[in-house]
N, C-alpha and C positions, 0 to 999 in steps of 0.2 A: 726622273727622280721620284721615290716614294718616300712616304714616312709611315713610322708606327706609333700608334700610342696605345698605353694601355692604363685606365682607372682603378687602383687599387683599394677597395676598399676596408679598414681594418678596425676592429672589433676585439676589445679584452677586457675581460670579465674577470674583476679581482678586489680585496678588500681593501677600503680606503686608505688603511697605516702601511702597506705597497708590502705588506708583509705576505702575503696569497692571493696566487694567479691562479683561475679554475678552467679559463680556454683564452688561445689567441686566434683570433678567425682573421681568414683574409678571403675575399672574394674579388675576383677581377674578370669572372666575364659571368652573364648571366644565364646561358645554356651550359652544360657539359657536368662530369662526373663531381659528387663531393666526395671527400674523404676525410675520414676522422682519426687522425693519427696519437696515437700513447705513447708517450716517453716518459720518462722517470718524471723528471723536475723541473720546473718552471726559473726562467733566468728575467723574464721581460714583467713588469708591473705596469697596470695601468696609467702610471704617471708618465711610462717611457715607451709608451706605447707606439712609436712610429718606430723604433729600433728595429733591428733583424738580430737573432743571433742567427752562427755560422749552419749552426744546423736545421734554420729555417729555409736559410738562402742556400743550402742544397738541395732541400727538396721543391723550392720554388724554382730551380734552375734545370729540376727534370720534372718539372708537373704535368711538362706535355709529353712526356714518356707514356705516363698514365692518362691522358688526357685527360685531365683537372680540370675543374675551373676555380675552384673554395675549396679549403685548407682549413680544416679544424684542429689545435691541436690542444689535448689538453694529457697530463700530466698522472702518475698513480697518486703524486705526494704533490698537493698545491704549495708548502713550503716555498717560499722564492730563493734561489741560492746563486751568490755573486761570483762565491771564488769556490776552491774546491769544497766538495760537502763534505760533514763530519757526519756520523750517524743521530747524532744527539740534536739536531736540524731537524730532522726529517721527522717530523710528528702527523702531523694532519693529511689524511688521506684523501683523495677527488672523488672518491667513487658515490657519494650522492649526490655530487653533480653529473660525473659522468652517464648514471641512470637515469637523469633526468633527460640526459639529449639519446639515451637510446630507447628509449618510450616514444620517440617525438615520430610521425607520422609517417615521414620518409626516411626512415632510416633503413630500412630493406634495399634503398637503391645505394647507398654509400657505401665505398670502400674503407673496412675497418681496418688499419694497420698497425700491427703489435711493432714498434720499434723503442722498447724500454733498452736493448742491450743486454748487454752481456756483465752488468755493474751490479755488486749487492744480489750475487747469485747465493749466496750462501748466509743471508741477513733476513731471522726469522719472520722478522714484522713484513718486510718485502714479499718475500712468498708469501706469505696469507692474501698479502693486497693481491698478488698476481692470482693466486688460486680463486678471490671472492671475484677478480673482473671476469676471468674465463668464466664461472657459473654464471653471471648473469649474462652473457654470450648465450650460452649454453640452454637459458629457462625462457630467453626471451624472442631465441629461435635464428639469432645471428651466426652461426656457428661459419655457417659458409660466407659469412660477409665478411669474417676474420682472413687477413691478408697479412704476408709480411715482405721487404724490399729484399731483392736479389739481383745478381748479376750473372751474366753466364760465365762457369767455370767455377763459378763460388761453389762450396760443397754448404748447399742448401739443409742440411739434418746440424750440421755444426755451426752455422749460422744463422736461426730460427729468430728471429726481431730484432735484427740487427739493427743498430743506430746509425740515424743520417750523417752522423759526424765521421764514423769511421768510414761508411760509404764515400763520402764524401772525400775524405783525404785519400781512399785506397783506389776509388773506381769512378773517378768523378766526372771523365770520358768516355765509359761506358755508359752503354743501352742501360737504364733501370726496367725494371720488371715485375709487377707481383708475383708473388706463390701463395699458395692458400696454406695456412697457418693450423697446423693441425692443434686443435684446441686440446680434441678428448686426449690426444698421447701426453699434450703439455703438462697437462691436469693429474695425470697419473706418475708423471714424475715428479712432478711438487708434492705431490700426497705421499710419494716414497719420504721426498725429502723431510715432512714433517712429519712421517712415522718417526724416521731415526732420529729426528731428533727430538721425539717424545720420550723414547727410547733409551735415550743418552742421559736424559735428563731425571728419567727412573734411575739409572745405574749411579749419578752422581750422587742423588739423595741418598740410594742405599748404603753407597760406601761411607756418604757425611754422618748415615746413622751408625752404621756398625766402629768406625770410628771413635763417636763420641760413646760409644758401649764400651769401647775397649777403655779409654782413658779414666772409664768412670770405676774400671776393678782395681 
C-alpha cells in the first residue's frame, strides 16, 4: 500500500471590498516549471480564496501534461464577475500588475499562456488591452515565452488562446500541449481590427455631419 499527498499552497492578490482579483497563485511542489496563465476575468476574491473555479481545476488536472509546479493566473480585466458578464463590468484593466510580475527576475524560465478565448472578440476596449499585453511581451523580450493550450487534432490557427473551460468540456481526456503563440501575427490582426474600426467611426461622424447639413437647408 502507498499513499500520496500533496501541499497546496494558495495565494490571491485582490482589493479588500472583493470587488478586484489581480492574481490566484498556487504552488504545490517546489522544483519544476511555472506558468503564468491570462484569462479574461477573475471569478475567485480573496475572501473565497480556498475556491476552485472549473477552469482552474482543468488546468490543475493537466499541469503534469506540462509539467508544472505553480499556477499563476491573473486576468486582462481584474473586475471580479459572478454570473454572466455584461460589458458595462468590465472596467479596470490588470496590466500594471501584470508588468509588474513580468519585470520579476525569473520570468524568462516561465510559461506565458495566452488563454483569454475566444469572448469579446469584437469589444474595442478588449482589443486594446490584448494589443498593449502583446507589446509588452514584445519590449520586454518574452515573445518566445508566449504559449498557448492545444490538443492533437485541434486546428491550432483557429484556436489561438483557447480557454481552459472549453478545453476542458471538449478535450478533457486528452494529452494537453503547448504551442507557441504567435504574438507578432496576433498583433497585426488587432491593429487591422482597430484600423476599421477607426475607420467606421470616421464614416459615422461624416455621415452624422452631412446629415445635420442637410436638415439645416
Amino acid at each position: 500500500m502507498i499513499t500520496g499527498k500533496i501541499n497546496m499552497e494558495i495565494l490571491v492578490v485582490g482589493t479588500e471590498d472583493g470587488k478586484s482579483t489581480y492574481e490566484v497563485r498556487r504552488k504545490w511542489k517546489e522544483k519544476g516549471k511555472k506558468a503564468l496563465v491570462i484569462e479574461l476575468y477573475p471569478t475567485i476574491t480573496v475572501e473565497n480564496c480556498g475556491k476552485m473555479d472549473v477552469s482552474t481545476m482543468h488546468l490543475l488536472n493537466h499541469a503534469e501534461d506540462f509539467r508544472w509546479s505553480e499556477l499563476r493566473i491573473v486576468n486582462l480585466y481584474s473586475t471580479v464577475i459572478t454570473g454572466k458578464p455584461r460589458l458595462a463590468e468590465l472596467k479596470e484593466d490588470s496590466l500594471p500588475y501584470i508588468e509588474e510580475i513580468l519585470e520579476e527576475e525569473d520570468i524568462k524560465s516561465y510559461d506565458i499562456v495566452i488563454a483569454w478565448g475566444n469572448s469579446l472578440v469584437k469589444h474595442q476596449p478588449t482589443i486594446n488591452i490584448k494589443m498593449d499585453f502583446l507589446t509588452m511581451l514584445e519590449e520586454k523580450g518574452l515573445s518566445n515565452n508566449a504559449k498557448c493550450i492545444s490538443v492533437s487534432g485541434m486546428d491550432k490557427k483557429k484556436n489561438l488562446g483557447t480557454h481552459p473551460l472549453y478545453l476542458g468540456l471538449h478535450y478533457s481526456k486528452d494529452n494537453w500541449c503547448l504551442s507557441q503563440y504567435p504574438v507578432k501575427e496576433v498583433k497585426n490582426t488587432l491593429k487591422k481590427s482597430i484600423s476599421q474600426e477607426k475607420n467606421l467611426k470616421k464614416v459615422e461622424k461624416k455621415n452624422t455631419e452631412s446629415q445635420k447639413k442637410e436638415s439645416m437647408r
